[in-house]
C-alpha positions as CSV (number, residue, x, y, z in Angstrom):
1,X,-54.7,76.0,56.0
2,X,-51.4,74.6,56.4
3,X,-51.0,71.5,53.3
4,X,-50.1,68.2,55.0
5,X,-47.1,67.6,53.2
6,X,-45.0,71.1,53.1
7,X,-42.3,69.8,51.3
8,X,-44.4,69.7,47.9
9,X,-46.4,72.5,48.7
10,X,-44.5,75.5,46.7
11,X,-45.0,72.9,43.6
12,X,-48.2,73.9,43.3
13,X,-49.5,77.0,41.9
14,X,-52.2,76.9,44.2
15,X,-50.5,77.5,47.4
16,X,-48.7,80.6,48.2
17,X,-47.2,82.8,51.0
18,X,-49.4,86.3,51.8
19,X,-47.1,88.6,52.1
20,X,-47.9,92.0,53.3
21,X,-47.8,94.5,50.3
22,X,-47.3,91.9,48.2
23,X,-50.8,91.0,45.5
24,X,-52.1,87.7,45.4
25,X,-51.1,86.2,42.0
26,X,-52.6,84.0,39.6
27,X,-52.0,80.2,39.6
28,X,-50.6,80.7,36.3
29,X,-48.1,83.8,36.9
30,X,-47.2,81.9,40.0
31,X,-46.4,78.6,38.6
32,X,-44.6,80.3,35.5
33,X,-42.1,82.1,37.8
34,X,-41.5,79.0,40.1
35,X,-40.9,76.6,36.9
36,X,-38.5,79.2,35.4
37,X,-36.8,79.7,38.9
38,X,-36.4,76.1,39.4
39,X,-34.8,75.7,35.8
40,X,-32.4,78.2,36.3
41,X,-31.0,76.8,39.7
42,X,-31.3,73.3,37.8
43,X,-29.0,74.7,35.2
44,X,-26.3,76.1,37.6
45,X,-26.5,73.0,39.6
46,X,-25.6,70.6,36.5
47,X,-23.3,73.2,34.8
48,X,-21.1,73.1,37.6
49,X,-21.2,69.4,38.7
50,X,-20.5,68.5,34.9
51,X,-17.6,71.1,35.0
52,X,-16.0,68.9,37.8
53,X,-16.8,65.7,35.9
54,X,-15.0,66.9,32.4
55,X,-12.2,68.9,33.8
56,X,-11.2,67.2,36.4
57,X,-7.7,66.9,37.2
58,X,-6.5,68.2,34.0
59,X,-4.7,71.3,35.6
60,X,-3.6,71.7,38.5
61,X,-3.6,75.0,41.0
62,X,-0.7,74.9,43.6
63,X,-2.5,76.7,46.2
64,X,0.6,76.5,49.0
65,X,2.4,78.8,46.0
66,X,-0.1,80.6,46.1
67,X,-0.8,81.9,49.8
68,X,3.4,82.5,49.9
69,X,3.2,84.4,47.2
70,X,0.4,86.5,48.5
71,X,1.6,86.0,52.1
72,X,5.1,85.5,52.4
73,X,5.4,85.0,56.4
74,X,2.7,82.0,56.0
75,X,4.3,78.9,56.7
76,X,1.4,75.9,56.3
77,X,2.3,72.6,57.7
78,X,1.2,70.3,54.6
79,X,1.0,71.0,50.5
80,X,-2.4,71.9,49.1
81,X,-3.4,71.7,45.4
82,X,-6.7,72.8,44.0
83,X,-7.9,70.8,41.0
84,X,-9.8,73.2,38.3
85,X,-12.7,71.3,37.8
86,X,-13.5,72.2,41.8
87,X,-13.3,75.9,41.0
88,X,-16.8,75.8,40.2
89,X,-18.5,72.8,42.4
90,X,-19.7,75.2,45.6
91,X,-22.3,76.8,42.9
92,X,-23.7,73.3,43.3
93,X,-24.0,73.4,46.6
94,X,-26.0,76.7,47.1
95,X,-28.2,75.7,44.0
96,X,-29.4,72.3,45.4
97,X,-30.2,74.3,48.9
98,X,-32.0,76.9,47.5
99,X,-34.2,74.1,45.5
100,X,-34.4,72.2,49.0
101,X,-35.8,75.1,50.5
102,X,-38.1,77.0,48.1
103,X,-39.5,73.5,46.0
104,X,-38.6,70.9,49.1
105,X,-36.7,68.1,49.7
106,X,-38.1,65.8,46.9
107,X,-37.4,68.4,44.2
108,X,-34.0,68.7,45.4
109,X,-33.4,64.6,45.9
110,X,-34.7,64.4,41.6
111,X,-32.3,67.4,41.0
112,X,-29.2,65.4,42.9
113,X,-30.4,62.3,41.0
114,X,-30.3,64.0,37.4
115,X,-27.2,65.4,38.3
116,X,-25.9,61.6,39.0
117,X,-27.0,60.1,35.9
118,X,-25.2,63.1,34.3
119,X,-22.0,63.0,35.8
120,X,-22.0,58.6,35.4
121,X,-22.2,59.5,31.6
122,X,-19.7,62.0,31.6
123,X,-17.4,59.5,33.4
124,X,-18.2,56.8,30.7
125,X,-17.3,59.0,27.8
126,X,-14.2,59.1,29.9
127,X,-13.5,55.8,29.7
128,X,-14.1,56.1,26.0
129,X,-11.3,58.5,25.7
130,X,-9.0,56.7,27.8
131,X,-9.2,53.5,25.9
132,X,-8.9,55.6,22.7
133,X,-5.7,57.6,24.1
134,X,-4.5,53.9,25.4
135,X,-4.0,56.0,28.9
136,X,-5.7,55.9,31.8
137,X,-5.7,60.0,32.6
138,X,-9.1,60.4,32.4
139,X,-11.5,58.1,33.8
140,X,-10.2,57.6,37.0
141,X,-10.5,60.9,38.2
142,X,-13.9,61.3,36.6
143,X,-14.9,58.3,38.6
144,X,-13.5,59.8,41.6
145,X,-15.2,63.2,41.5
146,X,-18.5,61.1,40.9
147,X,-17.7,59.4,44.1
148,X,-17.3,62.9,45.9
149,X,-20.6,64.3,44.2
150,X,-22.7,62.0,45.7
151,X,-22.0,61.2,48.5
152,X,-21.5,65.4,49.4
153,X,-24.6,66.0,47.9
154,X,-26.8,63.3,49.4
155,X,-25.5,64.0,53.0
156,X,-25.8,67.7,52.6
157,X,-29.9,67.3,51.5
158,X,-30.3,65.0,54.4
159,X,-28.3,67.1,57.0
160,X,-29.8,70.5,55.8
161,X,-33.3,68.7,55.7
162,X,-33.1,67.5,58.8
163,X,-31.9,70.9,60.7
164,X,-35.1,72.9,58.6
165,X,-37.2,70.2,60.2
166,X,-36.0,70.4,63.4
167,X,-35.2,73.9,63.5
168,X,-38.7,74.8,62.3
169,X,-37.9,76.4,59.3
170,X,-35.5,79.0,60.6
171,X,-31.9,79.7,61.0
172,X,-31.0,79.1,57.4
173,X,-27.7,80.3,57.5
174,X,-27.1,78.0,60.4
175,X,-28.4,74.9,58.8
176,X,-26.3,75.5,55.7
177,X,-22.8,76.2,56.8
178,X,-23.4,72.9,59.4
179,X,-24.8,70.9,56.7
180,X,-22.1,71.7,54.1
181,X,-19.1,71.3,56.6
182,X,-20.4,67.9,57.8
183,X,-21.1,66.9,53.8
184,X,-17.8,68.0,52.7
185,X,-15.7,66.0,55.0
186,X,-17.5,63.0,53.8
187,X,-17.6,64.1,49.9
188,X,-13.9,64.7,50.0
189,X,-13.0,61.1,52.3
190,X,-15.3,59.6,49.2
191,X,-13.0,61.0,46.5
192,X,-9.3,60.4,48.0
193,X,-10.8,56.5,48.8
194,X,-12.3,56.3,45.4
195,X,-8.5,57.8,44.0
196,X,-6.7,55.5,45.8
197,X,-8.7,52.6,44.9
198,X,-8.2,53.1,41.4
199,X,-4.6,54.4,41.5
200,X,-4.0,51.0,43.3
201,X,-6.0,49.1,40.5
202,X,-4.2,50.6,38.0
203,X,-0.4,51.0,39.3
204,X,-0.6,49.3,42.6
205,X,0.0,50.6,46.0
206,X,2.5,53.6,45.9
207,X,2.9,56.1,48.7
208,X,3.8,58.9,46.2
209,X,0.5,58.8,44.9
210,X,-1.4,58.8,48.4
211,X,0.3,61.7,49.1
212,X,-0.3,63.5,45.9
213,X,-4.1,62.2,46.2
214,X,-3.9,63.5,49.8
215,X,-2.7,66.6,48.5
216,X,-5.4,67.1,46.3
217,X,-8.6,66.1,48.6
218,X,-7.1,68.3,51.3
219,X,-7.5,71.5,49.3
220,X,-10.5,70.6,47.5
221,X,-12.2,70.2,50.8
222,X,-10.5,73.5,52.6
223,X,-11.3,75.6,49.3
224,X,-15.2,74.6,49.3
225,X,-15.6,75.4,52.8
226,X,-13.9,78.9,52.1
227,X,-16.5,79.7,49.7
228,X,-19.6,78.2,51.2
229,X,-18.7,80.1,54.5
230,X,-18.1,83.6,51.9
231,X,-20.8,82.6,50.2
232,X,-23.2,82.5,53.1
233,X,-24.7,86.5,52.6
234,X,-25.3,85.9,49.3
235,X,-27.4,82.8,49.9
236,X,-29.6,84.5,52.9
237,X,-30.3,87.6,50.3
238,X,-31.2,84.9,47.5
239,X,-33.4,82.8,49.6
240,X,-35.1,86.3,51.0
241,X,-35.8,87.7,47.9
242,X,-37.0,84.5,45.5
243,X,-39.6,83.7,48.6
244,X,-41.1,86.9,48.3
245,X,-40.8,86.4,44.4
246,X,-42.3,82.9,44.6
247,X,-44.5,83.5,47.5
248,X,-43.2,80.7,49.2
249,X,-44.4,81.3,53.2
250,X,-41.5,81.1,56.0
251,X,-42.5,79.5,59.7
252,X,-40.2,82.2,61.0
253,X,-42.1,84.8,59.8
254,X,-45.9,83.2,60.0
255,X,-47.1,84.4,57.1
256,X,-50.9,82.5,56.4
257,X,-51.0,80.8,53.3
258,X,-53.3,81.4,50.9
259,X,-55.2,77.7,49.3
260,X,-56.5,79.5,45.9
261,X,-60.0,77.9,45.0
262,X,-60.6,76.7,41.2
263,X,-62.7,79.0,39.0
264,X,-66.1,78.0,37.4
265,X,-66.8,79.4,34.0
266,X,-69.2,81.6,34.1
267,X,-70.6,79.9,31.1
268,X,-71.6,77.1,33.1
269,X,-73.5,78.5,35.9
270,X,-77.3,79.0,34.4
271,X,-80.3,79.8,36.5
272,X,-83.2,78.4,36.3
273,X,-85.4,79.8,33.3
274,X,-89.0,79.9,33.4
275,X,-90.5,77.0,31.2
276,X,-92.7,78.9,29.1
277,X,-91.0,81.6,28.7
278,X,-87.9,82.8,26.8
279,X,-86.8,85.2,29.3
280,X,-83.2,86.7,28.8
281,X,-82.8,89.4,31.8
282,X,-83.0,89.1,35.3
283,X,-85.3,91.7,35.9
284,X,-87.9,90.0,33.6
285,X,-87.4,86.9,35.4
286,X,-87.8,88.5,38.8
287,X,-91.1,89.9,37.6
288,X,-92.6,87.1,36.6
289,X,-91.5,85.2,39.5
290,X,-93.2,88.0,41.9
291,X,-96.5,87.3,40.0
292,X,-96.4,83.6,40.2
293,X,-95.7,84.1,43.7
294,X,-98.3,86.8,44.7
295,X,-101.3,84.7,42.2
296,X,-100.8,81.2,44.7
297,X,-103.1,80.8,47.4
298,X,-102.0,81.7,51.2
């Protein structure tokens, strides 16, 4: 029977896909893989949002040196720059999806939350350094990639949530690459406002430094969707294989799920015993039974 709420049904033991070929599992194998499963997407998912927290803008990749180098008829139109601490973020992105769609959307809205508090300490150590260092290097852009991490994330769980919903479960290569373009655009507009605002706070309004902020948000953006579009394979044959390795059911494929009943000790079960009797086997039970039975009056 299909659970009323399906977003929390693969955090149960008790619920899982039937897949054909596939053995029904214990609750406790079952819930032993999905824990461990979860912890290891939870540990990408932090690692590389806290990467883009602490490294930050501390070196810089000219990525329009780049492409000429490797291309030398390419002529782009604008200067793109690639800070280091974004090298990693689109591991983030396919982390918190998987989450979303093997544990559900209030699994994945804890992880994003974690991740926040996280990434608001990191950014306060920052501020620790900077007033240390008497320099102001550090905390703004910390406070700017905070900016960009939450509001990509949150859209991107809501976007992608809202396709699987309406879409039924399927297409989940469709739901991600729209859900990640449309989040990006908005996590990147968060950062370059965030950058500006501080820049402005800090050394007032300067065009140089909307450019160069510009600069950076432009390339950030255009390298994440590169990889979440490469990346998009990978994720299908992920998501395939650790549903059949959690037994997590798929409307697209209408698998039944299973609803595994609770074992009773068999200690506990006790049938009735004869009262004058100390009778230990079934056998001697049944015969005495019989006799009591065939001795009554019709």
């Amino acid at each position: 029977m299909q659970p009323e709420y399906i977003d929390d049904a693969w955090v149960l033991p008790s619920h899982q896909g039937e897949y054909p070929g596939r053995p029904v599992l214990a609750e406790a194998i079952l819930h032993r893989r999905r824990e461990r499963t979860f912890l290891v997407l939870a540990t990408l998912f932090v690692a590389a949002t806290a990467a883009m927290v602490m490294l930050g803008t501390s070196r810089i990749i000219d990525v329009t040196y780049a492409l000429t180098s490797l291309f030398p008829e390419l002529a782009l139109p604008f200067e793109l720059e690639l800070p280091i601490g974004v090298l990693a973020f689109p591991i983030s992105l396919v982390a918190v999806t998987l989450v979303c769609e093997l544990y559900g959307r209030r699994r994945a809205n804890a992880l994003v939350m974690m991740g926040l508090v996280a990434n608001l300490g990191l950014a306060g150590l920052m501020f620790v350094a900077d007033r240390l260092d008497n320099t102001e290097a550090a905390f703004g852009p910390a406070l700017a990639f905070t900016a960009c991490y939450l509001v990509a994330h949150v859209s991107n769980l809501i976007i992608f949530d809202a396709l699987r919903r309406r879409m039924d479960g399927r297409h989940p290569v469709i739901r991600k690459t729209l859900a990640t373009l449309l989040a990006q655009l908005g996590g990147w507009a968060a950062f370059a406002f965030a950058s500006y605002a501080y820049a402005v706070y800090v050394v007032g309004q300067d065009a140089a430094v909307a450019d160069s902020i510009a600069t950076l948000a432009l390339g950030s953006a255009l390298y994440v969707i590169a990889v979440a579009l490469v990346d998009l394979i990978p994720f299908a044959i992920a998501r395939r294989s650790l549903m059949d390795y959690l037994r997590v059911a798929t409307d697209e494929d209408e698998e039944e799920i299973i609803e595994l009943q609770p074992q009773v000790p068999a200690f506990i079960v006790r049938e009735p015993v004869h009262p004058s009797l100390n009778l230990r086997t079934t056998g001697e039970r049944r015969f005495f039974t019989e006799g009591e039975e065939l001795s009554e009056p019709r």
